[in-house]
CHARMM-style PDB file with segment names, atoms N, HN, CA, C and O in Angstrom:
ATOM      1  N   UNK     1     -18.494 -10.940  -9.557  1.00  0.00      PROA
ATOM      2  CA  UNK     1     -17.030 -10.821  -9.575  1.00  0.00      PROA
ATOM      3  C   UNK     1     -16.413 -12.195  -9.304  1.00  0.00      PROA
ATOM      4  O   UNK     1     -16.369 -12.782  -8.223  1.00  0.00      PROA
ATOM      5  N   UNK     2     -16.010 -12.542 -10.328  1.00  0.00      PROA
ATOM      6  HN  UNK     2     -16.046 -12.065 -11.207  1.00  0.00      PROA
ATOM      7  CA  UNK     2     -14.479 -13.917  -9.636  1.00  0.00      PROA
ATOM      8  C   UNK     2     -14.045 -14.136  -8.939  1.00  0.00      PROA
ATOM      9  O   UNK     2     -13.758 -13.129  -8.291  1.00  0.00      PROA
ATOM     10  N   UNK     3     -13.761 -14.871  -8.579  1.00  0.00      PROA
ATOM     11  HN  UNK     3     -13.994 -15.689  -9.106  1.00  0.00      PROA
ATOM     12  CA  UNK     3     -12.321 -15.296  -7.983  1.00  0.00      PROA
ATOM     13  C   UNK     3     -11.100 -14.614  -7.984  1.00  0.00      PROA
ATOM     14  O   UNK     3     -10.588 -13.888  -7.133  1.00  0.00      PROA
ATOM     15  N   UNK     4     -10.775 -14.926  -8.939  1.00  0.00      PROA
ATOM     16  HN  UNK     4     -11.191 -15.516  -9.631  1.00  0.00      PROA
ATOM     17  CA  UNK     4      -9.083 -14.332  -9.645  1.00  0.00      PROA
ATOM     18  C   UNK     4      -9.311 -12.480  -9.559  1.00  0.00      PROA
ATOM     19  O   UNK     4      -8.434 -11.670  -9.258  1.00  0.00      PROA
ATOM     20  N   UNK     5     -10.159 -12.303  -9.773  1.00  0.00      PROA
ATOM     21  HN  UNK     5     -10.871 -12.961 -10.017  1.00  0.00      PROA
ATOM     22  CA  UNK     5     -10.766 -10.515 -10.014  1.00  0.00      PROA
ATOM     23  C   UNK     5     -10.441 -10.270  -8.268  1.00  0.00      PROA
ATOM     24  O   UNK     5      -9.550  -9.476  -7.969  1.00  0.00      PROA
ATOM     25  N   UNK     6     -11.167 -10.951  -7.232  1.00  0.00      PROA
ATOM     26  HN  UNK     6     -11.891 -11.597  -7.475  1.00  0.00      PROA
ATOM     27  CA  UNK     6     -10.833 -10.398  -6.064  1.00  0.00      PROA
ATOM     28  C   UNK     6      -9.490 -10.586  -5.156  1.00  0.00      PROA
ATOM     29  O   UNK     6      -9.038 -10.097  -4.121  1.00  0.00      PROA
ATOM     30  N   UNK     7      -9.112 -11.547  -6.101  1.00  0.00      PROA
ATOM     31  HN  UNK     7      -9.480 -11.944  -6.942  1.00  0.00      PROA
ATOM     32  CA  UNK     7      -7.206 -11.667  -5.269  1.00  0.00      PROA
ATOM     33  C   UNK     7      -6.385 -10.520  -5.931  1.00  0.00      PROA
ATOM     34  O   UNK     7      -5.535  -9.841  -5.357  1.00  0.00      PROA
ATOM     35  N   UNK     8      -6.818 -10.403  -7.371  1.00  0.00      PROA
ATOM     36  HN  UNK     8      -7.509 -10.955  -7.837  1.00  0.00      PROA
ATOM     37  CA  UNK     8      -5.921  -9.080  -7.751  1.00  0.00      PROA
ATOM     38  C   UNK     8      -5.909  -8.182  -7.178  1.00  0.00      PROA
ATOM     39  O   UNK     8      -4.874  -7.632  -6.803  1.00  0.00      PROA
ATOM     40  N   UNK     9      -7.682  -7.564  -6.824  1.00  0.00      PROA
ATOM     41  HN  UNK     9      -8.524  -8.011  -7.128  1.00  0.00      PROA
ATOM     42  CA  UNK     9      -7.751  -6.053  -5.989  1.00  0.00      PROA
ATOM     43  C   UNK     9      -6.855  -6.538  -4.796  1.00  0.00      PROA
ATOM     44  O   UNK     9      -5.961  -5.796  -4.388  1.00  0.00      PROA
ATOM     45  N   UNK    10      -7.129  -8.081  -4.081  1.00  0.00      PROA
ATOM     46  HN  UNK    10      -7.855  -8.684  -4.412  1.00  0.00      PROA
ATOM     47  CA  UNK    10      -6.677  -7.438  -2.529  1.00  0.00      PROA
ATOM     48  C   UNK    10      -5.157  -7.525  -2.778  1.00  0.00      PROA
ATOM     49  O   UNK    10      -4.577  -6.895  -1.894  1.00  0.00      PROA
ATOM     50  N   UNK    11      -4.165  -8.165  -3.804  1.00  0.00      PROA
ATOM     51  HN  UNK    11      -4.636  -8.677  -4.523  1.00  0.00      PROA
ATOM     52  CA  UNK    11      -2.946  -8.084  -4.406  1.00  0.00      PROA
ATOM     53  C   UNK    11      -2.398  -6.137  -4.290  1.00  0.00      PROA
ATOM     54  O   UNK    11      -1.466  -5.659  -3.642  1.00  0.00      PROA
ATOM     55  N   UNK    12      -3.437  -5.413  -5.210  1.00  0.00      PROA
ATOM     56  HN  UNK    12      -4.194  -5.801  -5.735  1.00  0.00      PROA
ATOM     57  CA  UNK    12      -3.395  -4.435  -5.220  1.00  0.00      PROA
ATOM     58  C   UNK    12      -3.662  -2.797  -4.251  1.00  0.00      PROA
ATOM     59  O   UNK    12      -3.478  -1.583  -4.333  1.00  0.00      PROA
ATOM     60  N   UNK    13      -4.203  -3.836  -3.381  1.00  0.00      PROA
ATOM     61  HN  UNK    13      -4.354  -4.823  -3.314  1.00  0.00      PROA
ATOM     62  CA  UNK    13      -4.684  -2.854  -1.923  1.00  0.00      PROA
ATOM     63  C   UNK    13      -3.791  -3.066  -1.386  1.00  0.00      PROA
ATOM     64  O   UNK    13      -2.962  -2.187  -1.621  1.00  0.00      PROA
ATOM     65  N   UNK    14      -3.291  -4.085  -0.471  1.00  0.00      PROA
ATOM     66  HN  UNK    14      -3.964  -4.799  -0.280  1.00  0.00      PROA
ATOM     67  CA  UNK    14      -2.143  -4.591   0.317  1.00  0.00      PROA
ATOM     68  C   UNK    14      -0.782  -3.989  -0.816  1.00  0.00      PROA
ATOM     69  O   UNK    14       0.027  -3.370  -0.125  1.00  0.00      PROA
ATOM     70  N   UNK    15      -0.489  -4.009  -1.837  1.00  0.00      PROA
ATOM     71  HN  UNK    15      -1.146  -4.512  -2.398  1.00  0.00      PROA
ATOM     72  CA  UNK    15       0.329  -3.051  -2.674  1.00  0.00      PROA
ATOM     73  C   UNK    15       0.939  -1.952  -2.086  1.00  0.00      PROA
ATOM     74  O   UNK    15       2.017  -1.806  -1.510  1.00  0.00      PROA
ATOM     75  N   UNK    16      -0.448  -0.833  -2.491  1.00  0.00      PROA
ATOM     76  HN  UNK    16      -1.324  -0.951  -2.960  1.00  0.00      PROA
ATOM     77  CA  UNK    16      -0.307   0.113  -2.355  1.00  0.00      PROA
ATOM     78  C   UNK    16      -0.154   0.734  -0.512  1.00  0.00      PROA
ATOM     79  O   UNK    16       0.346   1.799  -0.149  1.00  0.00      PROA
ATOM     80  N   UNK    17      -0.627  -0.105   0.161  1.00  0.00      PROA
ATOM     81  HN  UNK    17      -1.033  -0.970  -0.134  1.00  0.00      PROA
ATOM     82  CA  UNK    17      -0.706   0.179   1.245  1.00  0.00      PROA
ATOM     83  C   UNK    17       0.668   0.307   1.836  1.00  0.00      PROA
ATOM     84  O   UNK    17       0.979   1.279   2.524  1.00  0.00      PROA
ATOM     85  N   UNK    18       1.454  -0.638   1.574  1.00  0.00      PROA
ATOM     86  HN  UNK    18       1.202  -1.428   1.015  1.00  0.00      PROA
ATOM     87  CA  UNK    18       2.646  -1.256   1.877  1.00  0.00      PROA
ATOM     88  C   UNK    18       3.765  -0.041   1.536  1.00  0.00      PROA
ATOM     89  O   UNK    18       4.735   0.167   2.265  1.00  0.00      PROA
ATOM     90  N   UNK    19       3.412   0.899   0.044  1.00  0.00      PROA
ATOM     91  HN  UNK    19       2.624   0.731  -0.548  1.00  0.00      PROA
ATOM     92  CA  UNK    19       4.208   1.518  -0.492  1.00  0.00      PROA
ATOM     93  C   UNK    19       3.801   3.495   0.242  1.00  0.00      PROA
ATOM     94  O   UNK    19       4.438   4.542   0.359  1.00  0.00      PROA
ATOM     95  N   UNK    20       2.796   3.148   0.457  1.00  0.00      PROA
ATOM     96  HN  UNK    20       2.278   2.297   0.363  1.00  0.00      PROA
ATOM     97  CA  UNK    20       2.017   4.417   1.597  1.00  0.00      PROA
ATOM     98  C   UNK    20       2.746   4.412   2.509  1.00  0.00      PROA
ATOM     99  O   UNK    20       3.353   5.456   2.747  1.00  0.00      PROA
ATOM    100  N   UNK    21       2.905   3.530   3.148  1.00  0.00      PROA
ATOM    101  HN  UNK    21       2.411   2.682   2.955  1.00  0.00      PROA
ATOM    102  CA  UNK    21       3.183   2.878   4.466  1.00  0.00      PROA
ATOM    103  C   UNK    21       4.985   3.431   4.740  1.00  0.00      PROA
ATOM    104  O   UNK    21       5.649   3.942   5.642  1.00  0.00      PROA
ATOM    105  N   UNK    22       5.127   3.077   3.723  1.00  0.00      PROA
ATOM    106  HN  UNK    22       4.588   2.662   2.991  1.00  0.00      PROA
ATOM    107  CA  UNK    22       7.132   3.716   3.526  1.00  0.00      PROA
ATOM    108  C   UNK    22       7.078   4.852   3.187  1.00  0.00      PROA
ATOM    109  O   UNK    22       8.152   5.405   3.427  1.00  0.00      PROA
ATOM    110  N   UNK    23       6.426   5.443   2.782  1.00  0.00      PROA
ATOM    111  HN  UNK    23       5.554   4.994   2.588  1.00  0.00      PROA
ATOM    112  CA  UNK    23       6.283   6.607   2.073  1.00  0.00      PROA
ATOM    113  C   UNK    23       6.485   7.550   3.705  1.00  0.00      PROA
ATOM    114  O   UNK    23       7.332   8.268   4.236  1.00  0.00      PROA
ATOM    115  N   UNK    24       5.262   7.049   3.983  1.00  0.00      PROA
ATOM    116  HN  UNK    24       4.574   6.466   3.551  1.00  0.00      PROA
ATOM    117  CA  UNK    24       4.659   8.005   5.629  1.00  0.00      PROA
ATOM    118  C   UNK    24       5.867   7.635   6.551  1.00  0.00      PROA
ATOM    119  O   UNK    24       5.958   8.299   7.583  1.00  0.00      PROA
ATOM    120  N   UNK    25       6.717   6.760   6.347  1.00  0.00      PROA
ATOM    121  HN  UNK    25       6.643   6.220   5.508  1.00  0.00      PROA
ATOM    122  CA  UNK    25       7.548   6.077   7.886  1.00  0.00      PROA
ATOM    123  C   UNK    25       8.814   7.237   7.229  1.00  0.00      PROA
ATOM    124  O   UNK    25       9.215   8.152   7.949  1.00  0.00      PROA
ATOM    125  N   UNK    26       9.269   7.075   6.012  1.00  0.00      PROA
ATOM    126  HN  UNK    26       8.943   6.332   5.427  1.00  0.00      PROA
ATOM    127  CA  UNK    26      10.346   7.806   5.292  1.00  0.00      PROA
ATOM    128  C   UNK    26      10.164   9.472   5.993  1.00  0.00      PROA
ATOM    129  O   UNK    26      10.975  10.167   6.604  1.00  0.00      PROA
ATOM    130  N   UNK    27       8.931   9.687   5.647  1.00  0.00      PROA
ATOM    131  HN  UNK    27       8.271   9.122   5.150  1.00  0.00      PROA
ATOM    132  CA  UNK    27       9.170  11.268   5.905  1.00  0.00      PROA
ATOM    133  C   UNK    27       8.854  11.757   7.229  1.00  0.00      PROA
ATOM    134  O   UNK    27       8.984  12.932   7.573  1.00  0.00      PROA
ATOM    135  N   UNK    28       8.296  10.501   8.200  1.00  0.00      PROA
ATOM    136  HN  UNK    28       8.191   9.547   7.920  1.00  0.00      PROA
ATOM    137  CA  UNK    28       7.979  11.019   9.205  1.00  0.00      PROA
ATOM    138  C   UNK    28      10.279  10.864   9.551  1.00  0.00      PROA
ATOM    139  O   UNK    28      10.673  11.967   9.930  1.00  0.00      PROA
ATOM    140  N   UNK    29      11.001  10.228   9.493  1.00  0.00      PROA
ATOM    141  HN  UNK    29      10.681   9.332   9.184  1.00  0.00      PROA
ATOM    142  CA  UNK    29      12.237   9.954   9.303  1.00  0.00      PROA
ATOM    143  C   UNK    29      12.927  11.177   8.918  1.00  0.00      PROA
ATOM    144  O   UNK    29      13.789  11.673   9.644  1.00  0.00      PROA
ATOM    145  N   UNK    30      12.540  11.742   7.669  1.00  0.00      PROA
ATOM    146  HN  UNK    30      11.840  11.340   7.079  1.00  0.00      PROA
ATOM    147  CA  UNK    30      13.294  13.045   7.577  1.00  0.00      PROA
ATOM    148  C   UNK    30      13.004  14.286   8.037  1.00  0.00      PROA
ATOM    149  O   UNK    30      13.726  15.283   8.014  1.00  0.00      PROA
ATOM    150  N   UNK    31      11.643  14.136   8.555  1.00  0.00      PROA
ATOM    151  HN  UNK    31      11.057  13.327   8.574  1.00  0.00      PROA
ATOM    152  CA  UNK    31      11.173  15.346   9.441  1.00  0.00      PROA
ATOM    153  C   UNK    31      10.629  16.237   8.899  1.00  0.00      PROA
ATOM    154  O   UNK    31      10.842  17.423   9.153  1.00  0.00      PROA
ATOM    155  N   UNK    32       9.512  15.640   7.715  1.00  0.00      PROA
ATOM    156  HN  UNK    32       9.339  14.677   7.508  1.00  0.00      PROA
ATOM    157  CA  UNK    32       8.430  16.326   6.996  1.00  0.00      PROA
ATOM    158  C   UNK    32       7.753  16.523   7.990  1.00  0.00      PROA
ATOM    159  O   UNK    32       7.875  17.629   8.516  1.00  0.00      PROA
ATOM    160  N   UNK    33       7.038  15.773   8.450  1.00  0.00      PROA
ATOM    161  HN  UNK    33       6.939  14.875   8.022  1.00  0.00      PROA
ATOM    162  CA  UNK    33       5.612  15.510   9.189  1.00  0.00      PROA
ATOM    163  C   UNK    33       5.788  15.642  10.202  1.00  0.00      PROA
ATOM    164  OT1 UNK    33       4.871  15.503  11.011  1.00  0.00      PROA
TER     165      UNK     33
END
């Protein structure tokens, strides 16, 4: 694996994490969870 190949995934982990991350803070906020 590359270089450039492993900055994308961690581009793409840190991503999604970030968008989880609001997701879970949002509804713990409206009083899903």
């Amino acid at each position: 694996m590359s270089f450039d190949e492993v900055i994308k995934y961690l581009i793409w982990i840190i991503f999604f994490g970030i968008v989880l991350a609001g997701l879970f803070v949002m509804l713990k906020k409206t009083g899903v969870i």
